[in-house]
N, C-alpha and C positions, 0 to 999 in steps of 0.2 A: 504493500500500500504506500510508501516510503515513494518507492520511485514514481507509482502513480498521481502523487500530488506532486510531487516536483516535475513530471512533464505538463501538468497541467498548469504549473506556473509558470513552466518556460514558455509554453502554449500563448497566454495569456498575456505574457510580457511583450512577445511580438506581435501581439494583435494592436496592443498597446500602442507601440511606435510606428504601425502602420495606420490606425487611427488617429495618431497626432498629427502625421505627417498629411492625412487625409483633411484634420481638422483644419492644417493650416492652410491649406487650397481651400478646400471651402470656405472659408472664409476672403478670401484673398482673391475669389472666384477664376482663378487661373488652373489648369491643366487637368482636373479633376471633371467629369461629366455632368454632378451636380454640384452645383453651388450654391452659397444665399440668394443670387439675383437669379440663376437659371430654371427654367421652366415657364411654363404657360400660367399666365398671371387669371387668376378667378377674381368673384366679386371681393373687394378689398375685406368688406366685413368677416366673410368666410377666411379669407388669409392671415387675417388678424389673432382672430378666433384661434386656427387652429396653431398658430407660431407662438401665441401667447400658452397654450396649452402642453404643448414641444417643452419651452424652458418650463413651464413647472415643473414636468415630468423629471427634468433634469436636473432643476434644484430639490425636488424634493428626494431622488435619488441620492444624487451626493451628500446631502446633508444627513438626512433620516441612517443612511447605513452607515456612517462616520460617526455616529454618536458611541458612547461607549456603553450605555444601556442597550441597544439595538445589537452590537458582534456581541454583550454574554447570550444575548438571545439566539443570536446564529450559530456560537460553539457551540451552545446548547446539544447541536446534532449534527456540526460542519465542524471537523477536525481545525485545530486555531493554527494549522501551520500553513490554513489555506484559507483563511479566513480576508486577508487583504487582498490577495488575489482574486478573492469572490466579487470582494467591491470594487477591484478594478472592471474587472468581466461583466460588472451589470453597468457600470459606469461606459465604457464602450456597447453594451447593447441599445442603451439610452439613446446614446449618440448616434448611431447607426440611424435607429428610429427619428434622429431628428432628421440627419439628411437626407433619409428616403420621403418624408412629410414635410419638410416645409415649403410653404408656401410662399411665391415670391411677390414680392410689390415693390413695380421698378419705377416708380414715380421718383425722379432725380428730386434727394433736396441740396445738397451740394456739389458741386463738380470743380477741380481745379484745372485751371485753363493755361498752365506756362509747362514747359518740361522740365524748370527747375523743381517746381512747388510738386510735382509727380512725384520725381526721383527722389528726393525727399521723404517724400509719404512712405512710400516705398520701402526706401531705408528704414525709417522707423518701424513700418511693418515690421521688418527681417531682426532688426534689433528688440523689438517687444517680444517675437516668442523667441530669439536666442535669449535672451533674461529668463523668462520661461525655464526653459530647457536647460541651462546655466544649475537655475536656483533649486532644479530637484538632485542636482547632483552635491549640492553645498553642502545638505545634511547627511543625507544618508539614501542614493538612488535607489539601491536595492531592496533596503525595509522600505520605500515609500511603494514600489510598484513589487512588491511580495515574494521577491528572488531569498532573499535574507532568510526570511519566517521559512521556506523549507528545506533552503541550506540547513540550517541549524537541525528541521526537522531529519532530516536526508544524513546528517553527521553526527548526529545524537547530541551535539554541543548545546550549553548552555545561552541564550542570549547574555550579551555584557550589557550592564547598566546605563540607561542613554543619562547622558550630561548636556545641560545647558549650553548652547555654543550662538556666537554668531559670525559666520563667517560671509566675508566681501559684502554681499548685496545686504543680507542682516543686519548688517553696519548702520544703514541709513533707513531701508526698508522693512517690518515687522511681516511683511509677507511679499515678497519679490515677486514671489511664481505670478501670483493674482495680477500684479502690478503689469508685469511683463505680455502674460494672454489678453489685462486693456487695453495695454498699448494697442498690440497687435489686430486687436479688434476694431478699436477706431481708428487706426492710420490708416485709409484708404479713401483713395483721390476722388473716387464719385462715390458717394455716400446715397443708398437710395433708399426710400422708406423703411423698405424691410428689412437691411441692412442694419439700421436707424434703432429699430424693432429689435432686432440681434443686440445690438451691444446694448442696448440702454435695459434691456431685458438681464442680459448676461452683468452686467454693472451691478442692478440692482439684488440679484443673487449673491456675486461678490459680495455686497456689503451685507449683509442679511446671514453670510456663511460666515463672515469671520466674526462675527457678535457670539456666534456658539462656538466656532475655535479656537476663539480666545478663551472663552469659560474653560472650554476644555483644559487647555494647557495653564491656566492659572491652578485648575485643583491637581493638575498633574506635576506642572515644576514648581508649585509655591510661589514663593515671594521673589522669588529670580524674574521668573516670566513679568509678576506683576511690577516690579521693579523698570523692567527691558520695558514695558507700557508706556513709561513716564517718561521714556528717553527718546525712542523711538519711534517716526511716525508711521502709523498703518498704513499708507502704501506710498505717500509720497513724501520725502524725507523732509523731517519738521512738522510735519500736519497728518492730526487725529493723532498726537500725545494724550496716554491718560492722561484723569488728575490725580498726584498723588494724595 
């Protein structure tokens, strides 16, 4: 059984980076078949409807099986050495489900018109999900996307005790990764309702996930985490410092 939860996390893992890499075209609506603006646009209210429905699905995903009340309830009867791997695996089925259903509404509200101000955009796209991608390797890549949890299972070893750290981007920013996938969300040079709809959707889950990941990790690291609050700010450095 040993090996079998470790190919299923190897499995999982590379579903993973081919969903990110997926995620990042779609969004970016370049070389991938569906995109946020792609597809035959229906009555706006229906598209509305069903994109708003999409990101619930996917916040309340992420958030509900991240909680730490929800995985006692999944070891419950799901081995815990595959238990992040689960919520990665439902986390990419989510997402599957959004780009096969969303719907698109291309009514232009911004468009930039010089090829500097593009290129530009552009850049920042590629620089917001490299932050991204950067910030999951800062802590700990392998425990984040569930390689670790059956290493350890797969070698009989014990996990080592995680410690408080912040490393490069943690420095300035209390959650980089989030910071980095905004970026990358809103740099792009024609900005169309649906688009519009995406991030300001995907923003608002942002803020809404780190209100409970914060809780989390204050009763998890103590007075450290709460500490890093007061110095720190939540995504853009300087701003959304606790108060101490």
């Amino acid at each position: 059984m040993r090996l079998v939860r470790a190919l299923y996390a190897v499995a999982t893992y590379f579903l993973f980076f081919a969903t990110f890499v997926y995620l990042i075209a779609f969004v970016g609506g370049v070389f991938v078949p569906k995109t946020v603006d792609s597809g035959v646009a229906g009555p706006m209210g229906v598209a509305v409807a069903v994109d708003l429905v999409l990101i619930a699905l996917f916040g309340v995903q992420h958030s509900v099986m991240a909680r730490p009340g929800f995985k006692r309830w999944l070891t419950g009867f799901l081995h815990p050495a595959i238990e992040r791997s689960t919520y990665v695996l439902m986390t990419l089925v989510v997402l599957w489900i959004m780009f096969a259903f969303w719907q698109p509404i291309p009514n232009v509200i911004w468009a930039v018109d010089t090829e500097t101000a593009t290129l530009a955009l552009w850049a920042l796209f590629l620089v917001g999900w490299t932050i991204a991608f950067i910030s999951t390797w800062l802590l700990n890549h392998f425990e984040l996307f569930g390689l670790q949890q059956v290493w350890l299972d797969f070698t009989g070893k014990e996990p080592v005790e995680q410690k408080f750290r912040q490393p490069l981007f943690y420095k300035v920013s209390r959650h980089p990764l989030y910071l980095g996938m905004l970026i990358g969300i809103w740099a792009i040079p024609v900005m169309t309702a649906g688009h519009l709809l995406f991030a300001a959707g995907m923003t608002i889950y942002v803020l809404i996930a780190i209100r409970y990941e914060e809780r989390d990790l204050v009763a998890f690291l103590g007075e450290q985490y709460a500490e890093y609050r007061t110095k720190v700010g939540m995504l853009l450095p300087g701003i959304g410092k606790a108060k101490g």
